[in-house]
C-alpha positions in Angstrom: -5.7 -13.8 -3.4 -3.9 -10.6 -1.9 -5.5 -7.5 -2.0 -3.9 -4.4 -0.4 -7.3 -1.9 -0.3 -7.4 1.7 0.0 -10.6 3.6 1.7 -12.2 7.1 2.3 -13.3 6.7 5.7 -13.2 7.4 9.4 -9.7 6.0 11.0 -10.5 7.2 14.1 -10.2 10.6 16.8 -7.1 12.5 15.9 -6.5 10.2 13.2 -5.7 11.1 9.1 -5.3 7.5 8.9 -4.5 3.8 10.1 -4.1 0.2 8.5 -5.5 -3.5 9.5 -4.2 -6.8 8.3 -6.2 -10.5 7.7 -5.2 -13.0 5.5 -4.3 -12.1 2.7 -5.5 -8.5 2.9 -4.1 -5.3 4.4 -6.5 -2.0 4.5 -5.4 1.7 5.3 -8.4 3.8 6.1 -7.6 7.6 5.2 -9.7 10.4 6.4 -12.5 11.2 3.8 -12.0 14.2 2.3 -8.6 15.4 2.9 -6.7 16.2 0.3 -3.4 13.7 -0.4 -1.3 17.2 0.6 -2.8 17.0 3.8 -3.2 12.8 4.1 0.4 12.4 2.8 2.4 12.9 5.9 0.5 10.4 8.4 -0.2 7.5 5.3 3.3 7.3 5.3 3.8 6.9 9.1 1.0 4.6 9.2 2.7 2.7 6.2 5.9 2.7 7.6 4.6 1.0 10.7 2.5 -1.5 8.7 5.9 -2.7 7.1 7.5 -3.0 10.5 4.4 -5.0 12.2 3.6 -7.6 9.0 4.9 -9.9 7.3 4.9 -9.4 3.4 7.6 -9.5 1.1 8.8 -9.0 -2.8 10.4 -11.8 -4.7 12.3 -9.4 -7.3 15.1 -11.3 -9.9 14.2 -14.8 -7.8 15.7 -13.2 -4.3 13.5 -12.2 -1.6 13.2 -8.6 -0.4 11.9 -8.2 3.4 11.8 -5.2 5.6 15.0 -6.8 6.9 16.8 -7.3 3.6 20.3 -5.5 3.9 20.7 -3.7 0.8 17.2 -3.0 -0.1 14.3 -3.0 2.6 11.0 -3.0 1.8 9.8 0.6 1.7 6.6 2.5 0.6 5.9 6.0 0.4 3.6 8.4 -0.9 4.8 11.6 -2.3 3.2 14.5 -4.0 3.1 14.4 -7.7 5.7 17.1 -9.6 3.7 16.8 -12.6 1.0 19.9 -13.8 -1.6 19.0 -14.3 -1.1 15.8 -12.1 -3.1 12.3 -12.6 -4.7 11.1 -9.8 -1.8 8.4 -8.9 1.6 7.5 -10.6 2.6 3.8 -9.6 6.3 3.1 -9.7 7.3 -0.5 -8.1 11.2 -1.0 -7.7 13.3 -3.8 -5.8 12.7 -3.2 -2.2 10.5 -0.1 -3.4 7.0 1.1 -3.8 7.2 4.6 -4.6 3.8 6.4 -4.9 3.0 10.0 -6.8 -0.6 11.7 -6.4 -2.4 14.8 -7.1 -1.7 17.4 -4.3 -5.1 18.8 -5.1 -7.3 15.4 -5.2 -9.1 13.8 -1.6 -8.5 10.7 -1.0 -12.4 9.9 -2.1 -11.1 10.7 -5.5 -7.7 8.7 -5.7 -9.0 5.5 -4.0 -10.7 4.1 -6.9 -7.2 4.8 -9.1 -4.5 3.7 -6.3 -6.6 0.4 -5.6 -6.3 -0.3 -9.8 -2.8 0.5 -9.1 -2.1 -1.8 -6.6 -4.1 -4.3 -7.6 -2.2 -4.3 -10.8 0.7 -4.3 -9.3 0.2 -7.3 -6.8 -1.3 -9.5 -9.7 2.1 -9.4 -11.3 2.8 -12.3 -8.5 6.0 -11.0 -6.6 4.6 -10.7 -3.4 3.4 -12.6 -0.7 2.6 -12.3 2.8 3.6 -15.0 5.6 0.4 -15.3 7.8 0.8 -17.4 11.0 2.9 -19.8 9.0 1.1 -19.7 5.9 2.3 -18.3 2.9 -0.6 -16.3 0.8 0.0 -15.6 -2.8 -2.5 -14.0 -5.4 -3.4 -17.8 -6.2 -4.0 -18.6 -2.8 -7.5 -20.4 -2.3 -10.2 -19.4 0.5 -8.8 -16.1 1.2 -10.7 -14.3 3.2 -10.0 -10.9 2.1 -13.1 -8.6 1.4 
């Protein structure tokens, strides 16, 4: 199983947020309580270097997409949503892109239980994988040890 998890809590001094990675699961922490307005800006540096340091990719139309791929490298990013009223967390998965809309005014305490529906939705549809010392993981991979 893969499971990308998002979580209210403490990611450290000086720190709106940060990421880990086991098999098959990666976790960003987000400071609880901030408001995505405020959380945006460092979740996307912190995602940016996730992409660069691991190893997970998107088979899209049978061809695989890496952070390497030339015409269309993996990217995610979080953006504020345009919409008024706003819901907690648009979802939009492209070739090579995970683009991500949520409600300036809702913490992070409030969106986690949406995004992580999100993503989970998104990573059951089977087009990604992650290489893990060798291994490949897929969402029907046995004995993962993700939490």
């Amino acid at each position: 199983m893969l499971r990308v998890v998002y979580r209210a809590d403490d990611p450290g001094p000086g720190k709106l947020s940060d990421w880990r990675e086991e098999r098959g699961l990666i976790e960003f922490r987000v400071a609880c309580g901030t408001k995505a307005r405020q959380f945006i800006p460092s979740l996307n540096a912190t995602l940016r270097d996730c992409v660069k340091n691991t190893q997970w990719f998107q088979v899209w139309g049978g061809e695989v997409i890496s952070p390497d791929h030339p015409e269309n490298p993996i990217s995610v990013t979080f953006a504020l949503s345009p919409f008024n009223p706003a819901p907690p967390v648009d979802f939009r998965e492209h070739k090579g892109d995970v683009a991500v809309y949520l409600c300036p005014t809702a913490t992070i305490d409030e969106i986690a239980p949406f995004l992580n529906r999100s993503v989970e939705e998104c990573l059951a549809g089977g087009r990604w994988f992650q290489l893990w010392h060798g291994e490949i993981v897929t969402i029907d991979s046995p004995g993962t040890m993700a939490a």
